[in-house]
N, CA and C atoms as an extended XYZ file, in Angstrom:
519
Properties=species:S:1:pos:R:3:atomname:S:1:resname:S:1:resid:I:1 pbc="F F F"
N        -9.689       24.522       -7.896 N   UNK     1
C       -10.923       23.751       -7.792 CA  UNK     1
C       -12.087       24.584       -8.322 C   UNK     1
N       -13.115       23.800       -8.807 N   UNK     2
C       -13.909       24.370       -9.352 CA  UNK     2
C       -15.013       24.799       -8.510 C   UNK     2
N       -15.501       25.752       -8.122 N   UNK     3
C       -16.546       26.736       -7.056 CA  UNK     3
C       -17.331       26.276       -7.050 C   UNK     3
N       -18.346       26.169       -8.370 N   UNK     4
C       -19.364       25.762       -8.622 CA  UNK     4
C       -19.589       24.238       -8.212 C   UNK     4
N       -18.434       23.677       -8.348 N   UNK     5
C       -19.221       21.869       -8.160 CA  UNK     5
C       -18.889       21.177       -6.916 C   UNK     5
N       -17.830       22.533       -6.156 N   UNK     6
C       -18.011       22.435       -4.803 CA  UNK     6
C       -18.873       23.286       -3.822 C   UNK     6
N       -19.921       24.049       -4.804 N   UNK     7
C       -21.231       23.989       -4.054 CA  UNK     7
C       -22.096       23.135       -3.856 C   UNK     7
N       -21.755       22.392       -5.037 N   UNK     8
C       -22.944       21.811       -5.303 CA  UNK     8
C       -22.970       20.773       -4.359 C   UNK     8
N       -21.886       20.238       -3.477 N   UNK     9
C       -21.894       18.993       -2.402 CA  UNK     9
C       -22.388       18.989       -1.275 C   UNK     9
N       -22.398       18.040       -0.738 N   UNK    10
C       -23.643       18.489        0.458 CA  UNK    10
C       -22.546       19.152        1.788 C   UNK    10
N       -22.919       18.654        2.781 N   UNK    11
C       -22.183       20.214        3.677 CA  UNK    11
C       -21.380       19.168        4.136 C   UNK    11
N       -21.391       17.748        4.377 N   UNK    12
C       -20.936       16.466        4.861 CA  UNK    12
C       -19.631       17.026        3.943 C   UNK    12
N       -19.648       16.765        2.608 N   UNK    13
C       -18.419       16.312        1.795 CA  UNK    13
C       -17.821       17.651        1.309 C   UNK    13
N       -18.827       18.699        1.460 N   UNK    14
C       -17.439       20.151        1.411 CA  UNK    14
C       -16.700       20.664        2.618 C   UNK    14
N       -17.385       19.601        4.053 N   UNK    15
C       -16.586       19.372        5.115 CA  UNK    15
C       -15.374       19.029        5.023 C   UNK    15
N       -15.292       17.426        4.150 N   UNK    16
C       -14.494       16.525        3.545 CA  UNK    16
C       -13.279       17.536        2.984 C   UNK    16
N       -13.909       18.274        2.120 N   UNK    17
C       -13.402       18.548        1.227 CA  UNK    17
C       -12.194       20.057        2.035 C   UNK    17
N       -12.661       20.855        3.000 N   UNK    18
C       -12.515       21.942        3.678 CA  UNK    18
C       -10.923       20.910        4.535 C   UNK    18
N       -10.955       19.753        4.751 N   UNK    19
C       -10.305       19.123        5.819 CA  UNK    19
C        -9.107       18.873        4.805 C   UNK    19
N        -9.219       19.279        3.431 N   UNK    20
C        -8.017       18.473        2.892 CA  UNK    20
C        -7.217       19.693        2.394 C   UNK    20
N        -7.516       20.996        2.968 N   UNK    21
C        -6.902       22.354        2.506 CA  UNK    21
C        -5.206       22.122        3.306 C   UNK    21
N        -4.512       22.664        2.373 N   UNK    22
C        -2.987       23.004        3.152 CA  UNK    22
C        -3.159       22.957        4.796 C   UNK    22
N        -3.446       24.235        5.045 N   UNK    23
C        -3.760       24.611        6.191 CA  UNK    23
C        -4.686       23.677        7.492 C   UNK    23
N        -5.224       23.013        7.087 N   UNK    24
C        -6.084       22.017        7.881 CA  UNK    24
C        -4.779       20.860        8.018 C   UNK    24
N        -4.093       20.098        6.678 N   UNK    25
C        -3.417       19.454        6.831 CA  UNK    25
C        -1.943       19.641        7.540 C   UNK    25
N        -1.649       20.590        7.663 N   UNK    26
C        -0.461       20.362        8.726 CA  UNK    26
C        -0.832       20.578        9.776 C   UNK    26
N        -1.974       20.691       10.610 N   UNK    27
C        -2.152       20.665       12.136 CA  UNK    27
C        -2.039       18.803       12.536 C   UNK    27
N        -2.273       18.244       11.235 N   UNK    28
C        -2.974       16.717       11.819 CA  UNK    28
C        -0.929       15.543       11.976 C   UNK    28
N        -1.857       14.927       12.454 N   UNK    29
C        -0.469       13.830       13.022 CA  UNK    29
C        -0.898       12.654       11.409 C   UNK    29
N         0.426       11.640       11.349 N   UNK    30
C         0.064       10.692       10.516 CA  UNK    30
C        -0.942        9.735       10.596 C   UNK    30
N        -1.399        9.645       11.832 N   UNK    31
C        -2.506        8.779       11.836 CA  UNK    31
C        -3.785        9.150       11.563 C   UNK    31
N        -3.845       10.761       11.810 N   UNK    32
C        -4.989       10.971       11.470 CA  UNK    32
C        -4.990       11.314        9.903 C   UNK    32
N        -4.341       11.574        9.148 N   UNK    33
C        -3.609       11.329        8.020 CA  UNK    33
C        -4.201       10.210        7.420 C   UNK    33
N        -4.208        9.512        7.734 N   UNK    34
C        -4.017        7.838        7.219 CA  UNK    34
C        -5.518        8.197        7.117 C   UNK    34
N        -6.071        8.664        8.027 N   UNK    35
C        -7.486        7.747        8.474 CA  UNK    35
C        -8.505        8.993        7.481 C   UNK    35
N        -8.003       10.725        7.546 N   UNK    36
C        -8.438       11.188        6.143 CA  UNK    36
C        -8.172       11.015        5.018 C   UNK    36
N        -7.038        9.791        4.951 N   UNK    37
C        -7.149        9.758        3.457 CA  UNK    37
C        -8.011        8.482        2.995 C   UNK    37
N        -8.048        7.320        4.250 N   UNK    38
C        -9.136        6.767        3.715 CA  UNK    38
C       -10.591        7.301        3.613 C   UNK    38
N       -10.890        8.335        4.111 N   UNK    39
C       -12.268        9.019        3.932 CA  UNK    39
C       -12.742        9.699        2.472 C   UNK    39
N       -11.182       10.444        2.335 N   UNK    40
C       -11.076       10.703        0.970 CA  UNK    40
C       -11.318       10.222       -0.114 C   UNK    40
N       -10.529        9.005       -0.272 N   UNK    41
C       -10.764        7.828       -0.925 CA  UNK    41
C       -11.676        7.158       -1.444 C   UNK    41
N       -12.511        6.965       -0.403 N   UNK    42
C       -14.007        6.526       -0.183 CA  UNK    42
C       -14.419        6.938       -1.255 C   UNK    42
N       -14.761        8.510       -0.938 N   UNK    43
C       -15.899        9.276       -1.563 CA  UNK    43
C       -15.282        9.646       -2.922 C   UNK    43
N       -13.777        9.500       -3.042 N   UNK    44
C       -13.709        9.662       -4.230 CA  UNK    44
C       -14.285        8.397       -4.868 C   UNK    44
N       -13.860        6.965       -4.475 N   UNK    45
C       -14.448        5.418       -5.381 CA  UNK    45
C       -16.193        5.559       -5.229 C   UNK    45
N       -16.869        6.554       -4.677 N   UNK    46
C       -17.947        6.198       -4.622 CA  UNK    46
C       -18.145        7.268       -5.811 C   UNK    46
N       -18.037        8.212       -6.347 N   UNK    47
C       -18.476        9.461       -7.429 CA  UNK    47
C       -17.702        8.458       -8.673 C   UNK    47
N       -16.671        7.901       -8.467 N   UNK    48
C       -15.692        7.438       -9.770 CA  UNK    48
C       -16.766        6.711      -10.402 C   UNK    48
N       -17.583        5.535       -9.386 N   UNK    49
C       -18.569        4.015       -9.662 CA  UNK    49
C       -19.644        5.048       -9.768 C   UNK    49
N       -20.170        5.704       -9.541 N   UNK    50
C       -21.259        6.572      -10.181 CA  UNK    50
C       -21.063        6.844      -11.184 C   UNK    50
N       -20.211        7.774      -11.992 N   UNK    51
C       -19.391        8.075      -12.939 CA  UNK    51
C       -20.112        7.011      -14.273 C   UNK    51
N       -19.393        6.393      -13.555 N   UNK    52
C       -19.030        5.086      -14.610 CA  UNK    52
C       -20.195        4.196      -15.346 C   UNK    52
N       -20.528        3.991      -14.158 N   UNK    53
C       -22.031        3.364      -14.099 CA  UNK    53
C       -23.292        4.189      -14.806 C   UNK    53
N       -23.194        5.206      -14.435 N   UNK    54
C       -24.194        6.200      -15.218 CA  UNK    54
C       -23.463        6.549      -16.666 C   UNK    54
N       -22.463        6.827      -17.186 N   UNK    55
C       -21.705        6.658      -18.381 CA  UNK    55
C       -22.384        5.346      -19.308 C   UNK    55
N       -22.271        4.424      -18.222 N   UNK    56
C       -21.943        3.329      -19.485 CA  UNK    56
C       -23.759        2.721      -19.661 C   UNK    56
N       -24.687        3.330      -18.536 N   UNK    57
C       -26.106        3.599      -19.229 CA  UNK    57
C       -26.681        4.113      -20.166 C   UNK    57
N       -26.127        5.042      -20.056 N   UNK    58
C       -26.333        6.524      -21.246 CA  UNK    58
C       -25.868        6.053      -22.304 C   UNK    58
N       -25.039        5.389      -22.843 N   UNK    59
C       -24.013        4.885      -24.296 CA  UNK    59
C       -24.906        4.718      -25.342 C   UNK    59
N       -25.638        3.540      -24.841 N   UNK    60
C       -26.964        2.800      -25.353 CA  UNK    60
C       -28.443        3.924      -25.661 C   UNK    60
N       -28.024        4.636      -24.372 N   UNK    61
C       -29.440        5.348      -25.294 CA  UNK    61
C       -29.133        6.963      -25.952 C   UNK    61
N       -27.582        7.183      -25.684 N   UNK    62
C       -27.796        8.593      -26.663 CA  UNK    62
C       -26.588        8.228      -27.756 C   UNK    62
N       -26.155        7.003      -28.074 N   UNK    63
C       -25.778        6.133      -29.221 CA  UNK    63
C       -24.310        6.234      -29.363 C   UNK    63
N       -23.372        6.155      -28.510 N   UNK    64
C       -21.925        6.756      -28.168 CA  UNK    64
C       -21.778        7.152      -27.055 C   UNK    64
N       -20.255        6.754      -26.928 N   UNK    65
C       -19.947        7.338      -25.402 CA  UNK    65
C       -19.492        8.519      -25.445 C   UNK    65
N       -18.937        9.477      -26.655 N   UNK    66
C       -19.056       10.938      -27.014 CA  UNK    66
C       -20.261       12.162      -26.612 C   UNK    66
N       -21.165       11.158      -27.246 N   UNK    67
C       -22.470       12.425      -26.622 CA  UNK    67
C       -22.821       11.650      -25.308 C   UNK    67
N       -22.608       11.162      -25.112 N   UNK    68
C       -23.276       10.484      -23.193 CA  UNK    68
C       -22.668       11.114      -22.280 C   UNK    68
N       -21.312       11.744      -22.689 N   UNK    69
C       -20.313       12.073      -21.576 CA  UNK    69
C       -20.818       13.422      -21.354 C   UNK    69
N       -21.183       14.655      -21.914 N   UNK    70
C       -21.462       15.675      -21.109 CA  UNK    70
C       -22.815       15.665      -20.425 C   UNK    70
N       -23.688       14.915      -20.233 N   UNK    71
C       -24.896       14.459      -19.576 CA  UNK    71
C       -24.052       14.212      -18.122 C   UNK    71
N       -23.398       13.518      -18.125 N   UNK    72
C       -22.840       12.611      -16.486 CA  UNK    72
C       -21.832       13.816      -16.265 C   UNK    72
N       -21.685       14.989      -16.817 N   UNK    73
C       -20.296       15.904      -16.547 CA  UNK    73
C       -20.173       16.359      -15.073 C   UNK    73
N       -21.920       16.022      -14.186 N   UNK    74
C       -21.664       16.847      -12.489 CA  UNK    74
C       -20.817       15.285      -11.757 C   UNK    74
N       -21.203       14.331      -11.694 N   UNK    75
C       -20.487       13.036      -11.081 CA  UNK    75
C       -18.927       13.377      -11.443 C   UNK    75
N       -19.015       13.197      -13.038 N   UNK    76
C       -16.915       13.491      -12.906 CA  UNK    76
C       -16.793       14.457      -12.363 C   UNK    76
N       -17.143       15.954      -12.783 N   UNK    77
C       -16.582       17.224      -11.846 CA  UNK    77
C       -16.271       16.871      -10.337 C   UNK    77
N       -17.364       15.895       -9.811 N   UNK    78
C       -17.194       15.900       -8.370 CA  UNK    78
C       -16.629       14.291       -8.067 C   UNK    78
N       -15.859       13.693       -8.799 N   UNK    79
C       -15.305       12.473       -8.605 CA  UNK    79
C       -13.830       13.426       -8.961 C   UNK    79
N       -13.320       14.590       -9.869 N   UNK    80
C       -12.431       14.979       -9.976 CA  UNK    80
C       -11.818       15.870       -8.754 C   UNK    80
N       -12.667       16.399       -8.096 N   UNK    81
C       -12.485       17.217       -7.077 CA  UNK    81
C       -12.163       16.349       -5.774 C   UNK    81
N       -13.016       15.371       -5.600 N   UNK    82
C       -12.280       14.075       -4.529 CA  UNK    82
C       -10.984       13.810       -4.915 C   UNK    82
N       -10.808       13.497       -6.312 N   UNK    83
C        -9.486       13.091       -6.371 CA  UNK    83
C        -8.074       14.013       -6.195 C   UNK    83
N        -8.819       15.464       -6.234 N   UNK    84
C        -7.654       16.224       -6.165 CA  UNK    84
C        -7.138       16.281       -4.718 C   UNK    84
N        -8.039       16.153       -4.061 N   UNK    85
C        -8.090       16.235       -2.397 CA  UNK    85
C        -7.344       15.063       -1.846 C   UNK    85
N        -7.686       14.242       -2.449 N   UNK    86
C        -7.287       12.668       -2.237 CA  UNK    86
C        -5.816       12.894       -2.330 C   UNK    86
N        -4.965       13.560       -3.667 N   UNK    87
C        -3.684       13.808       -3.828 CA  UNK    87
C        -3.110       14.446       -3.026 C   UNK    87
N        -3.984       16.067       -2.727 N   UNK    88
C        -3.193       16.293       -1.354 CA  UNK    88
C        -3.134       16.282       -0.118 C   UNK    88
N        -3.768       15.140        0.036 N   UNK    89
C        -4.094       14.354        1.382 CA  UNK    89
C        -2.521       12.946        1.730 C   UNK    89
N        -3.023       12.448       -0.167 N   UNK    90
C        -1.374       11.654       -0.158 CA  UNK    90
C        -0.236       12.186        0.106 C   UNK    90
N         0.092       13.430       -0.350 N   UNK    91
C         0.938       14.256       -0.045 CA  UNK    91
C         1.610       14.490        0.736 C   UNK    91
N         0.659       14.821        1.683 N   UNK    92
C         1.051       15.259        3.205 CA  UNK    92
C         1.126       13.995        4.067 C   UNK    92
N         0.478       12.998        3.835 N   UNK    93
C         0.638       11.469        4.409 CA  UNK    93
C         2.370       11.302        4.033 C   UNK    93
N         2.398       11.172        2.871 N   UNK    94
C         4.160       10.673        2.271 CA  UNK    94
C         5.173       11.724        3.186 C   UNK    94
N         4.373       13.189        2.972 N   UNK    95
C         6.009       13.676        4.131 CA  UNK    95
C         5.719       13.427        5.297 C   UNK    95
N         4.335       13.163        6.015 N   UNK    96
C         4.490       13.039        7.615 CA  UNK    96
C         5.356       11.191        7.880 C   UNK    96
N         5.157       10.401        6.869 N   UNK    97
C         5.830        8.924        6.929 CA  UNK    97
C         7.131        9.335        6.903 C   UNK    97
N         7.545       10.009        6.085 N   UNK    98
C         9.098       10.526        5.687 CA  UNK    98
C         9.508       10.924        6.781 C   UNK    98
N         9.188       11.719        7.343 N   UNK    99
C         9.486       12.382        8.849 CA  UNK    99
C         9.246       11.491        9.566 C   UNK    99
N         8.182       10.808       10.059 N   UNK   100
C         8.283        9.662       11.018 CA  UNK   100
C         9.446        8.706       10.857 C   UNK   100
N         9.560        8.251        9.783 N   UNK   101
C        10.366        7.428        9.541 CA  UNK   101
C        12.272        7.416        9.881 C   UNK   101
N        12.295        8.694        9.414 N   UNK   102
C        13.425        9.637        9.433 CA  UNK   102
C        13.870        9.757       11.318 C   UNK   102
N        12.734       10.297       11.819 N   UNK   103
C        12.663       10.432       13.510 CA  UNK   103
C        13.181        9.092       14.127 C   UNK   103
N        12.696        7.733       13.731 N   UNK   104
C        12.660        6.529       14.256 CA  UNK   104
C        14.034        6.402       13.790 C   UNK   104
N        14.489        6.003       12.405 N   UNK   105
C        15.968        5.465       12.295 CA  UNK   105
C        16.990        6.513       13.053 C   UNK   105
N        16.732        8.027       13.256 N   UNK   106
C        17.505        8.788       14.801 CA  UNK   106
C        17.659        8.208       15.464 C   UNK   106
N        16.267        7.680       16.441 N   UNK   107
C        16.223        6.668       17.652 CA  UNK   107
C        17.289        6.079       17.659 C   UNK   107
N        16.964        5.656       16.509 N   UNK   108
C        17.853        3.765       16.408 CA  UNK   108
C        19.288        3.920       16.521 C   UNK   108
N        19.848        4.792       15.575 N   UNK   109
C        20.494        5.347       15.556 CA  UNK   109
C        21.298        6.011       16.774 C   UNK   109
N        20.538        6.522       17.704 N   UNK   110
C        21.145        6.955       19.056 CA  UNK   110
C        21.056        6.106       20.057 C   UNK   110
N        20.160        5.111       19.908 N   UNK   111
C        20.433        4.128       21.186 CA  UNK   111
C        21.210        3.191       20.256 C   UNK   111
N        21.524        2.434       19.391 N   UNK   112
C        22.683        1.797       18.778 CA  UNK   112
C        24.025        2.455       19.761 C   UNK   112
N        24.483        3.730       19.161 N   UNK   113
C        25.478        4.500       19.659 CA  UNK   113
C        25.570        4.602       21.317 C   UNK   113
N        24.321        4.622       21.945 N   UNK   114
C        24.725        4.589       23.527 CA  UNK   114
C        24.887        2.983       24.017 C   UNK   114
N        24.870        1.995       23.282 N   UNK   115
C        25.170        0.621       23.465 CA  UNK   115
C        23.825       -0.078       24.095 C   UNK   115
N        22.960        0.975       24.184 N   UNK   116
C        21.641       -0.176       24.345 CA  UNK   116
C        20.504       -0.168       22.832 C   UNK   116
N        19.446       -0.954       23.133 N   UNK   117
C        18.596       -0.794       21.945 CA  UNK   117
C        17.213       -0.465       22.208 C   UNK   117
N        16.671        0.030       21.438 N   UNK   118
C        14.809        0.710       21.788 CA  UNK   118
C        14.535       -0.700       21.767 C   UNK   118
N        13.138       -0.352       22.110 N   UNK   119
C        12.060       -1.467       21.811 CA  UNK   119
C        11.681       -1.799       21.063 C   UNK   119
N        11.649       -1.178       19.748 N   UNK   120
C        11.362       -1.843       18.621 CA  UNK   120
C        12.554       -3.082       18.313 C   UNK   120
N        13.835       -2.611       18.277 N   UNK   121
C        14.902       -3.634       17.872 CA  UNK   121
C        14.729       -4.856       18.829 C   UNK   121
N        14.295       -4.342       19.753 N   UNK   122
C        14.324       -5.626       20.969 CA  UNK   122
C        13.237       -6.705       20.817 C   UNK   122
N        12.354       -6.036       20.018 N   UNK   123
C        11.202       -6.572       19.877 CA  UNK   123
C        11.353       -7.737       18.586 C   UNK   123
N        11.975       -6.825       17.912 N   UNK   124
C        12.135       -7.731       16.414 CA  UNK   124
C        13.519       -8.260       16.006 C   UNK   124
N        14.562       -8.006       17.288 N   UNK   125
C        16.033       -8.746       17.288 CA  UNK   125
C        15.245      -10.652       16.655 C   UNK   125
N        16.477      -11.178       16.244 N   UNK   126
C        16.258      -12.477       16.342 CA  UNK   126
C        16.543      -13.398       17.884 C   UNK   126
N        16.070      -14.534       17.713 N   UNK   127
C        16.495      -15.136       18.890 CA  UNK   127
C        17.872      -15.870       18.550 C   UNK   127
N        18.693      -16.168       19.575 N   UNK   128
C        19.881      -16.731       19.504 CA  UNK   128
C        19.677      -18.353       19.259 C   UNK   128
N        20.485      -19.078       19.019 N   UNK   129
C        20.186      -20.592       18.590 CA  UNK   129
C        20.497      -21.227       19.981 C   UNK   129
N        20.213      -22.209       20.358 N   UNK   130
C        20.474      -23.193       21.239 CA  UNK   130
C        22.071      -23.523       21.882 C   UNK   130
N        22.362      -23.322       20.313 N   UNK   131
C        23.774      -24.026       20.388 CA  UNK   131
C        24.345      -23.030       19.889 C   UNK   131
N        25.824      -22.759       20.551 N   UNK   132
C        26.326      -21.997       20.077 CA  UNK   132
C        28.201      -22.547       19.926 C   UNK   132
N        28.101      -23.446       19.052 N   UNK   133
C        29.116      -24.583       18.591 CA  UNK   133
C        29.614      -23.579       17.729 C   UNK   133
N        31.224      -23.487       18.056 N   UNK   134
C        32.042      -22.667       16.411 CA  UNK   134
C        32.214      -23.622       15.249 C   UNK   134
N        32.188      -24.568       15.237 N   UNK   135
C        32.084      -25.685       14.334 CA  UNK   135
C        30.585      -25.770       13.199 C   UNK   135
N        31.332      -25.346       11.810 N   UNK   136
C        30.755      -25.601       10.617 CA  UNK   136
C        29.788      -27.103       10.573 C   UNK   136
N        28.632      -26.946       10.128 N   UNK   137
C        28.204      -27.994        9.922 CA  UNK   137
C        28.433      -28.022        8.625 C   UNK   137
N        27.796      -29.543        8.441 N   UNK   138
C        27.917      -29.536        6.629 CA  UNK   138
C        27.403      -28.625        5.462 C   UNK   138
N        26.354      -28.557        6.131 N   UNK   139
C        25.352      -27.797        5.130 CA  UNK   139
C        24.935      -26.074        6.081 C   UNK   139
N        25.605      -25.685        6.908 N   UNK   140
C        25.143      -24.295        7.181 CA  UNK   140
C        24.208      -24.010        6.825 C   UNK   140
N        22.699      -23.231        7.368 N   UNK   141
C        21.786      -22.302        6.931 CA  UNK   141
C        22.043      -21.205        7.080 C   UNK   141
N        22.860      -19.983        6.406 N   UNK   142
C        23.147      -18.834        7.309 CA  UNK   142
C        21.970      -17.201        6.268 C   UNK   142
N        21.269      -16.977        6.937 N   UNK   143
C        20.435      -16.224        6.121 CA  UNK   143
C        19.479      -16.723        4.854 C   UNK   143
N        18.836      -15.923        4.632 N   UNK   144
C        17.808      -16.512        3.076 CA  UNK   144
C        18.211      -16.369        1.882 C   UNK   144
N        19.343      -16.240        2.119 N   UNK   145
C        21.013      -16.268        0.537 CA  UNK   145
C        20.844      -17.699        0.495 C   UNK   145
N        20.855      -18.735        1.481 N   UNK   146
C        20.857      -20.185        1.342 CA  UNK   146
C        20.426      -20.697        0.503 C   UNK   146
N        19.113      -20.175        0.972 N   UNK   147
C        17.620      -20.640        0.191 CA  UNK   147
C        17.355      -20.683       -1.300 C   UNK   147
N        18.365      -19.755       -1.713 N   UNK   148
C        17.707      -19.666       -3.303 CA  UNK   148
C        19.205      -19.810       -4.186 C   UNK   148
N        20.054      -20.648       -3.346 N   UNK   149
C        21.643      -20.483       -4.065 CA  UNK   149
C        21.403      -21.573       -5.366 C   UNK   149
N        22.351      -21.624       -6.217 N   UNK   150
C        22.098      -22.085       -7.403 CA  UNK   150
C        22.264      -23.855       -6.742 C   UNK   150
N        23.055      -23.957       -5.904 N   UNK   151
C        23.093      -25.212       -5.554 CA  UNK   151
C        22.106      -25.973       -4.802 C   UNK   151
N        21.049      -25.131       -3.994 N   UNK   152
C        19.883      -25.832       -4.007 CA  UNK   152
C        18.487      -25.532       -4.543 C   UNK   152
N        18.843      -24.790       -5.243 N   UNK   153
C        17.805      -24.980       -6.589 CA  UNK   153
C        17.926      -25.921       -7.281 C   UNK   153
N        19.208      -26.537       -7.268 N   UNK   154
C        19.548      -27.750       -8.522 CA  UNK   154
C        19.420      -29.286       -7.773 C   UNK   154
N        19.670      -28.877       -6.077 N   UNK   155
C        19.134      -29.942       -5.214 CA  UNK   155
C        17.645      -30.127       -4.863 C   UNK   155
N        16.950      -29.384       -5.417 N   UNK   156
C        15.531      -29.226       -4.996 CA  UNK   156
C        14.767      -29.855       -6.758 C   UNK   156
N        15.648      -29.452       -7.830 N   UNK   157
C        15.204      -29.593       -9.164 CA  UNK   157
C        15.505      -31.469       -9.149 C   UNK   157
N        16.467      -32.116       -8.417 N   UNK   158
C        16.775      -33.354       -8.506 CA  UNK   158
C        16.260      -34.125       -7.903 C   UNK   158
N        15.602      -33.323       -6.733 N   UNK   159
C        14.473      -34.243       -5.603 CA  UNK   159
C        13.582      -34.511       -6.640 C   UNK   159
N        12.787      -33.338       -6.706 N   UNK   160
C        11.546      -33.258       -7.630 CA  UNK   160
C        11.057      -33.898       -8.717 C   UNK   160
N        12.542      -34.078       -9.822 N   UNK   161
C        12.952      -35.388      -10.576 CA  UNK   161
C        12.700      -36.786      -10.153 C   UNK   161
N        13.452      -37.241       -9.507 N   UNK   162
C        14.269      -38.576       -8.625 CA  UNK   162
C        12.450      -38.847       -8.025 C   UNK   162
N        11.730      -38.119       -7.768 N   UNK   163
C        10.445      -38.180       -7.032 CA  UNK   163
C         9.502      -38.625       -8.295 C   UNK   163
N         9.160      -37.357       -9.262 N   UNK   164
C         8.351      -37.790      -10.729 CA  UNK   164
C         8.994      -39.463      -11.170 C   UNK   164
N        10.333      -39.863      -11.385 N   UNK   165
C        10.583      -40.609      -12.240 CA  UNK   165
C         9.866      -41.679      -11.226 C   UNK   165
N        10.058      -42.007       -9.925 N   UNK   166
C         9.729      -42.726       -9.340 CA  UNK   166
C         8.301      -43.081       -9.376 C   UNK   166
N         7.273      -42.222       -9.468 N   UNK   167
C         6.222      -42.373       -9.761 CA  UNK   167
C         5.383      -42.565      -10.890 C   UNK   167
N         6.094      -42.614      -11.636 N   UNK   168
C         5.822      -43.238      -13.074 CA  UNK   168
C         6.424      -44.252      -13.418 C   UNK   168
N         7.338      -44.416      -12.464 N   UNK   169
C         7.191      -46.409      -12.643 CA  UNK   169
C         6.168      -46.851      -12.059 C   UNK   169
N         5.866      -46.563      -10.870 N   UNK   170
C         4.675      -46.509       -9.794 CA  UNK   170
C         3.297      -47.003      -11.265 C   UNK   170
N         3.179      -45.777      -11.614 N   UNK   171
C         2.105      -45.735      -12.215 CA  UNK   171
C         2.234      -46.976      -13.376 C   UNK   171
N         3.324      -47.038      -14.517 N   UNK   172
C         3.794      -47.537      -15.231 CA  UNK   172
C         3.105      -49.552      -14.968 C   UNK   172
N         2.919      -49.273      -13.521 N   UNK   173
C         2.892      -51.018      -12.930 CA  UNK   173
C         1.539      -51.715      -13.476 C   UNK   173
């Protein structure tokens, strides 16, 4: 990072900026994670729209966006430096999810195996049907394989038909 253009920030955002070091980031949990990287974020979309905005003023009056660009060079320096922070803020978000994630399918994983289930599965099990008949109906719904089988796509393409033609006799009257 560049010294100089992280002096130049106010004490707020080289705070910001101090919070997104290695060392700061592995004390924090994923949530707080989450919640510095939307801070990050922020201040990076707020230097980017400065950036930009002051860029595309300048065009017009120093006749190109070639010579306009080293005029606006402190906004990018410090829209580049958010963004680097921003990355390793993502960073450490993606392995603390990885690890969370990893921890939870354990869970699952070990209460599966002791024959009961956490609360999450319990929470988001399905409900059982009413009926619990071994007898095939005609048309089975079994999963959202149903839904998109070639055979009622071609029953849904013939409604849709059988419906238009009908209404253009309709209209036809």
């Amino acid at each position: 990072m560049n010294r100089a253009v992280i002096n130049s920030l106010t004490e707020s955002q080289r705070l910001l900026i101090a919070d997104t070091e290695p060392a700061a980031l592995r004390d924090l949990d994923e949530d707080a994670l989450v919640a510095l990287h939307d801070r990050v974020r922020r201040a990076r979309n707020k230097y980017t729209g400065i950036y930009r905005r002051e860029a595309a003023g300048r065009v017009r009056e120093k006749g190109g966006r070639g010579k306009a660009r080293p005029v606006n060079a402190r906004n990018r320096d410090r829209a580049e430096v958010f963004e680097d922070a921003l990355a390793r803020v993502s960073r450490a978000l993606a392995t603390a999810a990885k690890a969370s994630a990893a921890e939870l399918r354990d869970e699952r994983i070990a209460a599966a195996r002791a024959g009961g289930s956490s609360p999450v599965t319990k929470a988001r099990a399905p409900k059982k049907a009413a009926s619990t008949s071994t007898t095939t109906s005609r048309n089975p719904r079994r999963g959202d394989r149903s839904l998109v089988s070639p055979k009622s796509k071609r029953d849904h393409a013939s409604t849709t038909a059988t419906t238009a033609r009908k209404q253009a006799r309709k209209d036809a009257r």
